[in-house]
C-alpha angles and dihedrals in degrees: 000000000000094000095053088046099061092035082058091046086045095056089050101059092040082057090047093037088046087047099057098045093048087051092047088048088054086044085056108027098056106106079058092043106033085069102047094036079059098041079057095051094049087048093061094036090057091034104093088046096052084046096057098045091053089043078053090049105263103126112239082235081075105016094058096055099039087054090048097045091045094054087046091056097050088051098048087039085060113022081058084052099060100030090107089044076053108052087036095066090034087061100046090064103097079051094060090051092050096048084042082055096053095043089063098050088051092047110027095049116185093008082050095057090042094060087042090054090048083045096051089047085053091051085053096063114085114259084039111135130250143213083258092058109048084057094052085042089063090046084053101051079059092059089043094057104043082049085058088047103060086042088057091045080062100051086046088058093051096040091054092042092056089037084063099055094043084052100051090040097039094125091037084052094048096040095058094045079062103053091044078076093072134240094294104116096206091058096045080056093056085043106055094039083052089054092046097051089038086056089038105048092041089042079062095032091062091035090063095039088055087050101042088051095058094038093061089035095056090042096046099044084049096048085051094042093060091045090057102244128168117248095008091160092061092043095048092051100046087059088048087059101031085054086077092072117072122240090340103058100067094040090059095051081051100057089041088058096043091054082051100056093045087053098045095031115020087215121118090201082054100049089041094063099043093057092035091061098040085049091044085054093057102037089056088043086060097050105042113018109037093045096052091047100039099059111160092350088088101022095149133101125281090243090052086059100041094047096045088043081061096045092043091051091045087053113037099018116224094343075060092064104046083045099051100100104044092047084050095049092052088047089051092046102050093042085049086054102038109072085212096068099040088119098061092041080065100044089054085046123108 
């Protein structure tokens, strides 16, 4: 009874021990992994259209680069078309925090000139920043995003690259996961099913996330647009995008919106409105929309989310946070599969 005890204590910490060192490989290893993780992910994306045009009789020698090239174009077609919408709201960033100063003098009274007397003292230590400055500093958010820019340019070149060949070796690739699992037929079997949910649930996963996002970006940009805000387009679309990424993505549109209305209207009412109805599209969005359409592609609790959106973060950085969900779904898939892991299929389960 002792000795299975400590046997049992034993594979526990080994479990533990083997965790944490597979969590600390992904947290160093990211720069390696972020690219592949999204190759994969545009793979599967593209994956049912290269399919149908070689079902149709294009060959997916042909059919896999011209879908990649074409989506390529559309995003550099419009991501060229709003890059001064882009710069300009970039830049008008050290603004925002000067007329988010001064709101707070007109509105806070006595507590306000208190935190502009601690904040004059501050200015007075060496190191402390100047008018000057902050105005460098906004030029300097610029650089720092054309710089960012032109980083990014170079990702996009190796993510495509790897989404090709995923693309073109899609069966070669599938085939040799396979036989990783051993000769064992049974096994090859539980493989390949768990290959096969794991392209399925993401493949639906991705589909409602396509539609959700311009769903909220059409809604949003015509919502500004009829409130008469500068550079809608760019806003719309960045809660489009931001709605990819649970509870933070549209706070973070929100709080976008409301530094926008204090810079263009000076009016708190004004800037109110304007985050409050880009927040209210996305909040119906999630509760009407996305559960109708996921389905079984997110079919896990709200605590298992929120906890692997902080993990994922904590690994891979903002990419961590854009990648959360699908990492979590093939987590979920393959626990739901392995008899081994059925506990913590359970524990991810709603």
């Amino acid at each position: 009874m002792q000795a299975a005890t400590e046997r049992r204590v034993l594979t526990i910490a080994l479990c533990v021990i083997a965790v944490v060192a597979v969590l600390f490989f992904l947290r160093t290893a990211r720069d390696l992994l972020v690219p592949i993780a999204l190759a994969v992910l545009v793979s599967y994306a593209l994956e049912p259209v290269v399919s149908w045009l070689q079902r149709h009789g294009l060959p997916r020698l042909v059919g896999a680069p011209g879908i990649l090239l074409l989506v390529l174009a559309v995003t550099i077609g419009l991501s060229y078309s709003l890059l001064d919408d882009a710069v300009e709201v970039i830049e008008s960033l050290p603004r925002a925090a000067r007329q988010a100063r001064e709101l707070v003098t007109t509105h806070v009274g006595r507590s306000a000139g208190a935190v502009e007397q601690a904040a004059a003292e501050l200015e007075k230590l060496p190191g402390a920043a100047s008018s000057t400055t902050v105005a460098i500093g906004g030029a300097g958010i610029v650089q720092r995003f054309v710089s960012g820019v032109f980083t990014m340019a170079g990702e996009v070149v190796v993510v495509v690259f790897l989404a090709l060949f995923l693309l073109l070796l899609r069966e070669r690739t599938r085939a040799s996961l396979v036989e990783i699992a051993g000769p064992d037929a049974a096994r090859r079997r539980l493989t390949s099913r768990i290959i096969d949910d794991i392209e399925g649930q993401i493949q639906q996963f991705l589909l409602v996330l396509v539609l959700t996002g311009v769903i909220v970006a059409a809604l949003t940009w015509g919502a500004l647009v009829w409130l008469g805000v500068t550079h809608a387009a760019v806003w719309g679309i960045l809660a489009g995008v931001f709605n990819s990424i649970p509870y933070f993505g549209p706070v973070i549109v929100s709080g976008g919106l409301l530094v926008v209305g204090l810079v263009q209207g000076g009016d708190l009412a004004q800037a109110l409105l304007m985050a409050g109805i880009a927040l209210a599209v996305t909040s119906l969005e999630g509760w009407l929309i996305t559960p109708w359409l996921m389905g079984k592609a997110e079919n896990m609790n709200a605590l298992t989310v929120f906890i692997g959106l902080m993990l994922w973060t904590w690994l891979w950085g903002a990419w961590g946070t854009v990648l959360a969900v699908p990492m979590l779904v093939i987590v979920k898939s393959t626990a739901d599969h392995v008899p081994g892991l059925s506990r913590v299929g359970r524990l991810m389960a709603p």
